[in-house]
C-alpha positions in Angstrom: -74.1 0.8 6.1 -74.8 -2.1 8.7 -76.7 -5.0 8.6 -80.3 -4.8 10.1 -82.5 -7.0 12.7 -83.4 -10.4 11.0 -86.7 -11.6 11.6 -87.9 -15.3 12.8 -88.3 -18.0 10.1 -91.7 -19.1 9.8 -92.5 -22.8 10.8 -95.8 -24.9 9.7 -99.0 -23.1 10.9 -97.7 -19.8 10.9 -100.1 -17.0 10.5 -99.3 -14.9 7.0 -101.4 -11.7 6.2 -101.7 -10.3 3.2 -101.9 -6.7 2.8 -103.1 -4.3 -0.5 -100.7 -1.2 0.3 -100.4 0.2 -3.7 -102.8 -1.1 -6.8 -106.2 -2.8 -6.9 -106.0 -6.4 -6.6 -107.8 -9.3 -8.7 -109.4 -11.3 -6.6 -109.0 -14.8 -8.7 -105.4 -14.2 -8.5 -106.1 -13.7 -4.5 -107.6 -16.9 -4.2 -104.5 -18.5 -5.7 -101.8 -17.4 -4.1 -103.9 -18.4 -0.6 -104.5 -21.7 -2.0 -100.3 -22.0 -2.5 -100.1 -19.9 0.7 -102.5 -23.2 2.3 -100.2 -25.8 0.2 -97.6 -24.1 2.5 -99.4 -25.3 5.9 -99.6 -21.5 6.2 -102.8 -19.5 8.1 -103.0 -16.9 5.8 -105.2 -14.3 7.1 -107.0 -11.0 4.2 -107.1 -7.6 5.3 -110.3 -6.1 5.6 -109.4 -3.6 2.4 -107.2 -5.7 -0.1 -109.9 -6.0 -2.7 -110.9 -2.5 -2.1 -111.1 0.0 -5.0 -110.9 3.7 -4.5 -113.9 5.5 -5.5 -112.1 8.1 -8.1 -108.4 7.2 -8.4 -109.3 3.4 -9.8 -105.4 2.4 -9.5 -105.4 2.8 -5.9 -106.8 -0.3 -3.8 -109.2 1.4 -1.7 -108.6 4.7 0.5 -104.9 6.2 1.2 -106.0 5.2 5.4 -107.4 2.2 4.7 -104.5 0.8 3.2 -102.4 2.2 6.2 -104.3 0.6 8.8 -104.7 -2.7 7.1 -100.8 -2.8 7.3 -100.2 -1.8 10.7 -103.4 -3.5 11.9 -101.5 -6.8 10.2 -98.2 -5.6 11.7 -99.3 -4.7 15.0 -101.5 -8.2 15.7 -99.2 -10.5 17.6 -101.0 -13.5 16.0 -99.5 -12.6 12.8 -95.7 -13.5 12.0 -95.5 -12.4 8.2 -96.8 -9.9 6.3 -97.2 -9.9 2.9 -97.7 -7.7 0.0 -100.8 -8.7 -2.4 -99.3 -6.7 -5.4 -97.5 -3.7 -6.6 -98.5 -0.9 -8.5 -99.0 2.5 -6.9 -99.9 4.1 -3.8 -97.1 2.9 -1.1 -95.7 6.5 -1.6 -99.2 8.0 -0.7 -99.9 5.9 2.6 -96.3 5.4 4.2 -96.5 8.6 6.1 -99.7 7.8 7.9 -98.4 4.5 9.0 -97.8 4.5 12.9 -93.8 3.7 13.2 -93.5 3.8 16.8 -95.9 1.4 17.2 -94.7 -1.2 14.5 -91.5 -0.6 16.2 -93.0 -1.7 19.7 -94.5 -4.4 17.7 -91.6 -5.9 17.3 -89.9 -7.7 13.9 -91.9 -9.8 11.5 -91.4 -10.9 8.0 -92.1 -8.7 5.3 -92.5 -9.6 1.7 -93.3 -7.5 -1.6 -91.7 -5.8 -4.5 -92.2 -3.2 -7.7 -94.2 -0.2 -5.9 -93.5 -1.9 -2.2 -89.6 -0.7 -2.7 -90.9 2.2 -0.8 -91.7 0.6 1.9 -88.6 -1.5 2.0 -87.0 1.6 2.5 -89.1 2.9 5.3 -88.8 -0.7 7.2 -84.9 -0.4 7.1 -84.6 3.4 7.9 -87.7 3.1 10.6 -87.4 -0.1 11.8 -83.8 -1.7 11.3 -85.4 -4.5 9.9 -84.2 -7.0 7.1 -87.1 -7.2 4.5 -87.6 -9.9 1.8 -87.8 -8.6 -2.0 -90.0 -11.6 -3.4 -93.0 -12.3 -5.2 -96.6 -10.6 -4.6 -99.0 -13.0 -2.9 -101.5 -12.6 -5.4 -98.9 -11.7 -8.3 -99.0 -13.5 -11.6 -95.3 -14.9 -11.5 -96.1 -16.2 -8.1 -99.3 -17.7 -8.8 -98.3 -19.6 -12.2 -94.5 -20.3 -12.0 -93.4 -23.1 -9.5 -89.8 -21.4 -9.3 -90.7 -18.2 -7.4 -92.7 -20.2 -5.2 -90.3 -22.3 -4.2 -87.6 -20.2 -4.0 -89.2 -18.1 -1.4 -91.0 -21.0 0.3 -87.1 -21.6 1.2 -86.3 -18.5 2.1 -89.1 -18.1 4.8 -89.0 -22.0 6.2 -84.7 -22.7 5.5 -83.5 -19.8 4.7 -79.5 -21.2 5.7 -80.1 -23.2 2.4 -80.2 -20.2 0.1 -77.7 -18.5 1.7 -76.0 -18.7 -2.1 -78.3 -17.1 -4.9 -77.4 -18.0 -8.2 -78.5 -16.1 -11.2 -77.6 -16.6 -14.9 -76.7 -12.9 -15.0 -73.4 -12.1 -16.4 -70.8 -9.1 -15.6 -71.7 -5.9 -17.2 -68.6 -4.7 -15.2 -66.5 -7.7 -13.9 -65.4 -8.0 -10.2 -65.9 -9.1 -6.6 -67.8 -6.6 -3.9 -68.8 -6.1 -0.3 -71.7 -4.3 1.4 -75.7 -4.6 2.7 -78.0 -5.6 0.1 -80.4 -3.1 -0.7 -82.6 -1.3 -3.9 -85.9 -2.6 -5.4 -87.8 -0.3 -8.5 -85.5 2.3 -10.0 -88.5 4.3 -10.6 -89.6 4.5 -6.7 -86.2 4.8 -5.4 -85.7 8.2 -7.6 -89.2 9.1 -6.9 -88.2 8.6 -3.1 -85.0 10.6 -3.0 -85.3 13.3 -0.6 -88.6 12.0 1.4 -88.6 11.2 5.2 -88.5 7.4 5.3 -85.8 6.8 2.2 -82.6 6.1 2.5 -80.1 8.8 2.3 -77.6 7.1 0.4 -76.6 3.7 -0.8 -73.0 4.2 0.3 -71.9 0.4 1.4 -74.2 -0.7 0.2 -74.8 -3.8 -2.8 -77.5 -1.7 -4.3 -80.7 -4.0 -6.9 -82.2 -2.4 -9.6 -85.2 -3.0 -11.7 -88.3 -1.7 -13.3 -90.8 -2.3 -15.7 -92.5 -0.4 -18.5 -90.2 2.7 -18.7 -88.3 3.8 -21.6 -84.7 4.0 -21.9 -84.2 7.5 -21.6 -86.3 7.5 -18.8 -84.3 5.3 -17.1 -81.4 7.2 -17.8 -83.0 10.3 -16.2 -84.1 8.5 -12.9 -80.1 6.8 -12.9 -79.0 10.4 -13.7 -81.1 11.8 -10.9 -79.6 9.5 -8.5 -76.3 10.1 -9.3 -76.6 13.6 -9.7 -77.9 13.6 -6.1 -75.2 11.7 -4.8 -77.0 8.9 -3.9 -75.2 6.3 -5.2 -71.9 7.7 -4.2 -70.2 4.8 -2.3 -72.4 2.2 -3.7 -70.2 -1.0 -3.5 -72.1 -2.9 -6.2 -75.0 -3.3 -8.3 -76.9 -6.2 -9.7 -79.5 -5.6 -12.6 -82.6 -7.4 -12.7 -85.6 -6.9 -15.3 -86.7 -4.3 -17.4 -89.8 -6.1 -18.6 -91.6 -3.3 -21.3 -88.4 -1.3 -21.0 -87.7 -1.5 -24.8 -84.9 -3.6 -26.8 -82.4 -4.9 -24.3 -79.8 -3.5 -26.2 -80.4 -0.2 -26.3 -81.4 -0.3 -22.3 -78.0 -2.2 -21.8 -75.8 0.7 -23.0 -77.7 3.3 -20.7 -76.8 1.2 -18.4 -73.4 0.7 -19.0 -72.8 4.6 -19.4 -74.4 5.6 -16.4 -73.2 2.8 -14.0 -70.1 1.6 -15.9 -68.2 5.1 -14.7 -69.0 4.3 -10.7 -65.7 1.8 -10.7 -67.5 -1.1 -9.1 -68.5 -4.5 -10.3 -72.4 -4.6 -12.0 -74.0 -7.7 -13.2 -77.0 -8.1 -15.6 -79.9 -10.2 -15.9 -79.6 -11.4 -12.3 -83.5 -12.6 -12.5 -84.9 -10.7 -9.7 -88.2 -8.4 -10.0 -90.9 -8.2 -13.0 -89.8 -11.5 -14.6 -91.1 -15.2 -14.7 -89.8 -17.6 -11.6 -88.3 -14.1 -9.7 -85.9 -14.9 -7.2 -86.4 -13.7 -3.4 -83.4 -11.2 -2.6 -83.1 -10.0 0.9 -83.0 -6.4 1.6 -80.7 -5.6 4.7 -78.0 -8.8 4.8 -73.9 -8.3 4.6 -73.4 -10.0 1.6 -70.6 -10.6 -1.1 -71.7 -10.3 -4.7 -69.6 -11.6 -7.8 -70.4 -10.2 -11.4 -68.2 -12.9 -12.9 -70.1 -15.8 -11.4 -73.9 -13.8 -11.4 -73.9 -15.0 -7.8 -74.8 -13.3 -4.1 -73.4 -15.0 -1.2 -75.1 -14.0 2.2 -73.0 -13.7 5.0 -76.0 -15.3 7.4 -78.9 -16.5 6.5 -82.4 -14.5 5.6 -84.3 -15.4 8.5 -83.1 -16.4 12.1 
């Protein structure tokens, strides 16, 4: 696995849209995160369809090619230089293939922000466009709106990205050790739901693989984990850090599924690495040559984020 194209760092006045690819969005909690975006010295600029709502399928912000064109419209406009995600949910699965990838690859590389449901998407920018993507906080998410350290640890990410080059978590080894490869991952549950599709990744061999979810059972995440390894997905897989499981049961029980599933792969895991559906999130970057260490819950980049 190689390291993909890094986009530009943003500077004061750059121009941010913010796109509704999955779930309905509230639009109080929109209002918020442009008010933070605005705090930023951002432009942030709404796509004609974020607070859409689809007419029968209430848990899809607005049309299946609605949602498509407000993300390559947002991609494709030379005026804009980020592009992010208003939320998660569902429904990146059921737009991604009407999206335009020739043309967002003529369009040249942008920032790209979002997490949860937009994991599919961060695959199909790394298979279709080579591009390093940002896994951080929804634009008009309720971690980003309310807690000051997701904020500002993308804010840094996007405007100084050489001074997180070193994430720190307070995660702790599940399996101890040192390891190389790309950083890559997002949701368990859309990774296994993408296996096999035309935009996933084919593997995560070298690759520092993040997992998280939220609201699934232990035994369903043992299925999906068992799904990916039965596939042979995760063959080659240098590392893996663990973020939340949020709704996912008693940690306990979760932490020996786990264990038994990833424990076997002979490579250093870490826990509780504070990335995903949990209060102040950190930003992880998808794409980077990294260096991740169990022992000390850290992941040092090899370059920064952004150029």
């Amino acid at each position: 696995m190689k390291p993909l194209v890094r986009p530009s760092r943003l500077a004061p006045g750059a121009r941010v849209a913010v796109v509704a690819p999955s779930g309905p969005v509230a639009e109080e909690r929109l209002q918020a995160g442009l008010d933070i975006l605005r705090g930023w010295d951002l432009d942030p600029v709404v796509a004609p369809h974020v607070l859409d709502l689809h007419g029968e399928l209430g848990y899809l912000a607005g049309s299946d090619a609605d949602r498509a064109a407000d993300l390559q419209q947002a991609w494709c406009d030379p005026s804009v230089d980020a592009v992010l995600c208003a939320r998660g949910g569902y429904g990146a699965q059921r737009m991604v293939d009407l999206l335009d990838w020739e043309a967002m690859r003529a369009a040249g590389p942008k920032v790209f922000v979002g997490f949860s449901d937009i994991t599919v998407l961060h695959q199909a920018f790394a298979t279709r466009l080579d591009l390093v993507t940002l896994h951080g906080p929804a634009a008009a998410g309720a971690d980003f709106v309310k807690n000051a350290g997701a904020q500002e640890h993308l804010k840094a990410t996007l405007f100084a990205p050489e001074t997180v080059r070193v994430i720190a978590s307070a995660g702790a080894a599940l399996v101890p050790g040192r390891a190389r490869g790309v950083t890559l991952g997002g949701c368990l549950s859309m990774l296994a739901s993408d296996l096999g599709t035309p935009h996933a990744r084919t593997s995560a061999r070298g690759g520092l693989l993040f997992l998280e979810d939220v609201g699934e059972q232990a035994y369903r995440v043992d299925r999906m984990l068992t799904q990916l390894l039965r596939g042979g997905w995760l063959d080659g897989v240098t590392g893996i850090a663990l973020g939340s499981w949020a709704g996912c049961g008693p940690y306990g029980a979760l932490r020996a599924v786990l264990a038994d599933r990833l424990g076997g792969l002979g490579v250093p895991v870490v826990e509780e690495f504070g990335f995903g559906h949990c209060e102040g999130a950190l930003t992880i970057p998808f794409g980077i040559a990294a260096e991740l260490d169990a022992d000390t819950g850290t992941l040092t980049l090899d370059e920064a984020a952004l150029r």
